[in-house]
C-alpha positions as CSV (number, residue, x, y, z in Angstrom):
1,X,0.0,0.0,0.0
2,X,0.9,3.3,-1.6
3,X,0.4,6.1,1.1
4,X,0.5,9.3,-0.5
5,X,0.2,12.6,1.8
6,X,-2.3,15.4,0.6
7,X,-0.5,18.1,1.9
8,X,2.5,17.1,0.2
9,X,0.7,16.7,-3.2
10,X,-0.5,19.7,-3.1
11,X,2.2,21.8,-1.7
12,X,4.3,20.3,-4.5
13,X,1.7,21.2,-7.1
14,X,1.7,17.4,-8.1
15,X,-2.2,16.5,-8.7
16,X,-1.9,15.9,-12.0
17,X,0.9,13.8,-11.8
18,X,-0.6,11.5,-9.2
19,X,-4.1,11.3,-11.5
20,X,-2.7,10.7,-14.5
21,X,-0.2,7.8,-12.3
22,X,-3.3,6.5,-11.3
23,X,-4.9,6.4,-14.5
24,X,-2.1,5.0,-16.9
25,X,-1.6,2.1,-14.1
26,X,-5.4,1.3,-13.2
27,X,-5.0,0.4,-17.6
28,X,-1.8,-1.0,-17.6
29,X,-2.6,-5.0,-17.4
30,X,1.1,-6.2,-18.2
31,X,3.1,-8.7,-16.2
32,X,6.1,-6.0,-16.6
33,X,4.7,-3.2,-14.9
34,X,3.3,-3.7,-11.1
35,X,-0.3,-3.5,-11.3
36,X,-2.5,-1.0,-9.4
37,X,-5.7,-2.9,-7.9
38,X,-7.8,-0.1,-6.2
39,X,-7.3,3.7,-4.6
40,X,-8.5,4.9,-1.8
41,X,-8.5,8.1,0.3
42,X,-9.4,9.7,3.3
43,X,-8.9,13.5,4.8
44,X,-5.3,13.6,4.5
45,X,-3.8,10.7,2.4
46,X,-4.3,9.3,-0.8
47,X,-3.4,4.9,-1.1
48,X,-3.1,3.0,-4.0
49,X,-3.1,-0.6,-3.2
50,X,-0.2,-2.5,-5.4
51,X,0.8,-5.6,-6.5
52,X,3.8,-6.8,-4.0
53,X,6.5,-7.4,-5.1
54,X,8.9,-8.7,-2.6
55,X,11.9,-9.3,-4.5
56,X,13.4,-5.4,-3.7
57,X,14.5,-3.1,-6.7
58,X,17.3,-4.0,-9.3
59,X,19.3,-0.6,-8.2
60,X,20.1,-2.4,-4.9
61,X,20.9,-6.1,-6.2
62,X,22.9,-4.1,-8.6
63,X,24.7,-2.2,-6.0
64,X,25.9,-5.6,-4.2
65,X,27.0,-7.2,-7.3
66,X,28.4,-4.4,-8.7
67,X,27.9,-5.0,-12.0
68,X,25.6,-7.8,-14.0
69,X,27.0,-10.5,-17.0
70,X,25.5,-10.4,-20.6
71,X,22.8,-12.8,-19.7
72,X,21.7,-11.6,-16.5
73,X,21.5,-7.8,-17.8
74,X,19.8,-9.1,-21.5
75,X,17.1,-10.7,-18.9
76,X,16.2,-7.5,-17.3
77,X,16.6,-5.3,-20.5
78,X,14.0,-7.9,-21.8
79,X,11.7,-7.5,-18.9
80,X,12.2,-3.0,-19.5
81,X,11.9,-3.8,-23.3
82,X,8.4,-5.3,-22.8
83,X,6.9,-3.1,-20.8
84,X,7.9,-0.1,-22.6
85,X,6.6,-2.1,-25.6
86,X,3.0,-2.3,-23.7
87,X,3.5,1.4,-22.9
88,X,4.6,2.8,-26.0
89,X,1.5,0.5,-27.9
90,X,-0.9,3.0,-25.7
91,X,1.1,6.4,-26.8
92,X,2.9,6.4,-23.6
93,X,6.1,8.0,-22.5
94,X,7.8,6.7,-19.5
95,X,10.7,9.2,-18.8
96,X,11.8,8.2,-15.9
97,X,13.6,4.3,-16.5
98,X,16.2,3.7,-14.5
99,X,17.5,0.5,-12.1
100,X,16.0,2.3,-9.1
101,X,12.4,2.2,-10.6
102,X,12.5,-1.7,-11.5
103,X,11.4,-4.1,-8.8
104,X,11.7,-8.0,-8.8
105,X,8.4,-10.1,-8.2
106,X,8.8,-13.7,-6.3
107,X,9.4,-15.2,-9.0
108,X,12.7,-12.7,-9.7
109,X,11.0,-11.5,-13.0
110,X,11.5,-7.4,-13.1
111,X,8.5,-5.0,-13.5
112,X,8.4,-1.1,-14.1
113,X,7.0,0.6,-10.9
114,X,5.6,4.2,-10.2
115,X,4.5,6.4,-13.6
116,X,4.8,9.6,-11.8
117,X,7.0,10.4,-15.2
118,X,4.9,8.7,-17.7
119,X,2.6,10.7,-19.6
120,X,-0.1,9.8,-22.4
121,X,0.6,11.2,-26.0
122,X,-1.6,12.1,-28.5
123,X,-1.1,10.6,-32.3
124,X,2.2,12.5,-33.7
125,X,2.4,15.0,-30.8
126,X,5.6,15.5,-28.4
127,X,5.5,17.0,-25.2
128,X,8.1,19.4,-23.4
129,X,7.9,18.7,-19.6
130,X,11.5,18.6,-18.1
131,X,11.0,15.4,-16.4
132,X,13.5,12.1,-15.7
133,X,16.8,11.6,-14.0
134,X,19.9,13.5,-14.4
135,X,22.2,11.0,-16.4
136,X,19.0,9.3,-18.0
137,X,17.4,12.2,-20.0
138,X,17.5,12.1,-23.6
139,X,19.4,15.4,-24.9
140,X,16.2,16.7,-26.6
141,X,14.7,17.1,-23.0
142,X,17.8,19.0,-22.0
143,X,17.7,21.0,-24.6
144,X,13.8,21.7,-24.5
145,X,13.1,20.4,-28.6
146,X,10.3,18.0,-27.6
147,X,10.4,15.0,-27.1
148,X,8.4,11.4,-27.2
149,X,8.8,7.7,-26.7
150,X,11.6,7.6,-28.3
151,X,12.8,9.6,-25.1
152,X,13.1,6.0,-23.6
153,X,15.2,4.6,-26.1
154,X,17.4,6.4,-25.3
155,X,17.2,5.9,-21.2
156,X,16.9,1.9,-22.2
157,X,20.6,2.5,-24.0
158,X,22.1,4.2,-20.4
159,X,20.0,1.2,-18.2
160,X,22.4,-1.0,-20.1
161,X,25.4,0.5,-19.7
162,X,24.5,0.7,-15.9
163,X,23.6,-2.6,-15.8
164,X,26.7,-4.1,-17.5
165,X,29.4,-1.7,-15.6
166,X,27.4,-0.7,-12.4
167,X,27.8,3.3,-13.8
168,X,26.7,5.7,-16.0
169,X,27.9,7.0,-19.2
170,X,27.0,10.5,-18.8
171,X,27.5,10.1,-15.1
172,X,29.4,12.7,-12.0
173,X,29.0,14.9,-9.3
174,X,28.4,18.3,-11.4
175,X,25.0,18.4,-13.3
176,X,26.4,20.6,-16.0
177,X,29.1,18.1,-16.3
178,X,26.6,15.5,-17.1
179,X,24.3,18.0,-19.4
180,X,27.5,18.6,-21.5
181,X,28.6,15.1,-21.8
182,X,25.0,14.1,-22.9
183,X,24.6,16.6,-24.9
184,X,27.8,16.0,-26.8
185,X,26.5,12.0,-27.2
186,X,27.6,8.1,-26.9
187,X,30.4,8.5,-29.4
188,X,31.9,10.6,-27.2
189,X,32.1,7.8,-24.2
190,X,35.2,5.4,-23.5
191,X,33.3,2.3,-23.2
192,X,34.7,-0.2,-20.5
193,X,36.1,-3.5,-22.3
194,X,34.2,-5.5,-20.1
195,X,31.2,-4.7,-22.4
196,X,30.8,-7.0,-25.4
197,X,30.6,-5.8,-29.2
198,X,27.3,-6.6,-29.4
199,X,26.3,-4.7,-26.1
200,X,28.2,-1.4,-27.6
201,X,26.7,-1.6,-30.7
202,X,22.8,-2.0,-28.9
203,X,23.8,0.8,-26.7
204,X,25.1,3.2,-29.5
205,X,22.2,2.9,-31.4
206,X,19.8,3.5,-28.7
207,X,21.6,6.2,-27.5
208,X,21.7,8.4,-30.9
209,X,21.3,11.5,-30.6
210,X,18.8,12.4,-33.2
211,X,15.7,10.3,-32.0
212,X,14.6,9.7,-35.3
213,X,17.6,7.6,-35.9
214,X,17.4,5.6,-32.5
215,X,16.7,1.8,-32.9
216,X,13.1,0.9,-31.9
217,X,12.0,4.5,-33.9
218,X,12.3,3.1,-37.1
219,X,8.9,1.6,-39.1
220,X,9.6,-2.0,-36.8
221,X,9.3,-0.3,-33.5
222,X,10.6,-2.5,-30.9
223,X,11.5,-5.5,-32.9
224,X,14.7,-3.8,-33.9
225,X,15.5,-4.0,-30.7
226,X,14.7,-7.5,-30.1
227,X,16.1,-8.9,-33.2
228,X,19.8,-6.9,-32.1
229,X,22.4,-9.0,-32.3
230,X,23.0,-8.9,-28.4
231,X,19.4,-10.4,-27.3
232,X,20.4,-13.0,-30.4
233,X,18.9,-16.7,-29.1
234,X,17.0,-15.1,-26.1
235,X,13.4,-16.8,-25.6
236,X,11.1,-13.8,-25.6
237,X,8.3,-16.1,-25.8
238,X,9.2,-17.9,-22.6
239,X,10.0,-14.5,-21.2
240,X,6.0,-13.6,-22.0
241,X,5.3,-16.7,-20.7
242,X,7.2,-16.8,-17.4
243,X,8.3,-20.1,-18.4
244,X,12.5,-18.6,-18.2
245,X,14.6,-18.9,-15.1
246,X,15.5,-15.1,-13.6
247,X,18.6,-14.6,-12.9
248,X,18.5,-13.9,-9.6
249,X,14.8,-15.5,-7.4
250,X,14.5,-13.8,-4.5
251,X,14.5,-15.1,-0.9
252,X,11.4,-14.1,1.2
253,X,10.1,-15.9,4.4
254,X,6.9,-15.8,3.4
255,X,4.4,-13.9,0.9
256,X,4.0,-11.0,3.2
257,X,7.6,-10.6,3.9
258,X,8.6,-6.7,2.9
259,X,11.9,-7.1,4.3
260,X,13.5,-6.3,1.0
261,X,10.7,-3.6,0.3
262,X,10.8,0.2,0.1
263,X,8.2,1.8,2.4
264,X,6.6,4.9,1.6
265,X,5.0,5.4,4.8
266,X,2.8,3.9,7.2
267,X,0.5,1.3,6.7
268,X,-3.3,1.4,5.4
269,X,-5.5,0.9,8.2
270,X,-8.5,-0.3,6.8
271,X,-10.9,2.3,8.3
272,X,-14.6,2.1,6.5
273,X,-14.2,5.9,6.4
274,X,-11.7,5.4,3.3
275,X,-13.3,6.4,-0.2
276,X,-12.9,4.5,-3.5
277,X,-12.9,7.6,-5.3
278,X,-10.5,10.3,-5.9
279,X,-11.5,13.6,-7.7
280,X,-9.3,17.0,-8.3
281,X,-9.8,18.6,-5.1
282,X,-8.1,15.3,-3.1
């Protein structure tokens, strides 16, 4: 359970955010993004009541590890790549990707959680909110040209990287540092020789800098990216399926362990004063 406080929302200016959140995830029936079963709200919080997933985000497992091998980073690509598929199918932009915003179900199979970011498009339109991470944008956000889905091509190039070397490309402690080195692009990047041919050349070409030249923005979409020489033999109908072995599975006590969980603040009570609806007014 989601606990979201009023005050904070509104202080922040975020009530469209947290509607549109709600809306895009109450519609988004994929088994890569966590699903959002009901809302609920009372005098001073709004809840969302979420799938659990128990297995933690991928930002921490990656912190342990360090750094992922091909097959255990194509998995988790695969897992991004499909949601983002559903997503994009439905005009929407995520904007926000990145290992921190990936959680792990029981089974160890990752999901996309909280579309704060994500924002619904309409047919051959772009949009111009500065939104994402510093170090994930796309240069057209930085640079205020408009931008679209293929936004997340882009931020699906920089997951990899992350994934495979446990940094960033465009990555430091001064944000005008990492502005310039985005802005200037991938070719400019020494890439670490741990990371394979194949991996350089998916990451390049997601990361071009004219988003009209970015693989999975061409007339095939997505299946570029799929058919890319580095996912080359991987199952992506077993991955649909749920019939591949993760990875990583996670180790829980027992379904209602959180140990591994995030918590956003205290929990739902279950008082019968708590309204099914939300409107604009909170």
């Amino acid at each position: 359970m989601r606990v979201l406080r009023k005050n904070l929302i509104l202080s922040g200016e975020q009530q469209d955010h947290i509607l549109r959140e709600r809306h895009i995830l109450m519609e988004a029936h994929s088994p890569f993004i966590v699903r959002l079963y009901r809302t609920f709200r009372d005098a001073k919080c709004l809840y969302m009541l979420t799938e659990a997933c128990l297995g933690g985000d991928l930002w921490s497992l990656l912190k342990d590890r360090g750094s992922f091998d091909d097959c255990s980073s194509r998995f988790y690509a695969a897992c991004v790549v499909e949601a983002l598929i559903f997503l994009h199918s439905r005009r929407v932009v995520y904007r926000d990707l990145k290992p921190e915003k990936v959680v792990l179900d029981e089974r160890g199979y990752a999901k996309l959680v909280s579309i704060l970011c994500a924002k619904k498009l309409e047919v051959g339109k772009k949009t111009w909110t500065f939104c994402g991470t510093l170090g994930y944008m796309a240069p057209e956000i930085i640079l205020n040209k408009g931008h679209s889905v293929a936004s997340d091509f882009w931020s699906l190039g920089v997951f990899v990287f992350e994934l495979l070397t446990g940094s960033l490309p465009f990555g430091g402690p001064d944000p005008m540092k990492i502005f310039t080195a985005t802005i200037r692009g991938i070719d400019q990047i020494s890439f670490p020789k741990t990371i394979s041919k194949s991996a350089s050349s998916l990451i390049k070409k997601l990361c071009r800098s004219n988003p009209s030249e970015r693989l999975g923005s061409q007339r095939n979409g997505a299946k570029d990216i799929q058919k890319h020489k580095w996912f080359e033999g991987f199952n992506w109908d077993g991955l649909c399926k749920g019939t591949l072995n993760p990875p990583v599975i996670p180790k829980s006590k027992h379904p209602s362990d959180s140990s591994r969980c995030d918590h956003y603040s205290e929990h739902f009570d279950g008082s019968t004063e708590q309204q099914t609806d939300w409107d604009r007014d909170f």
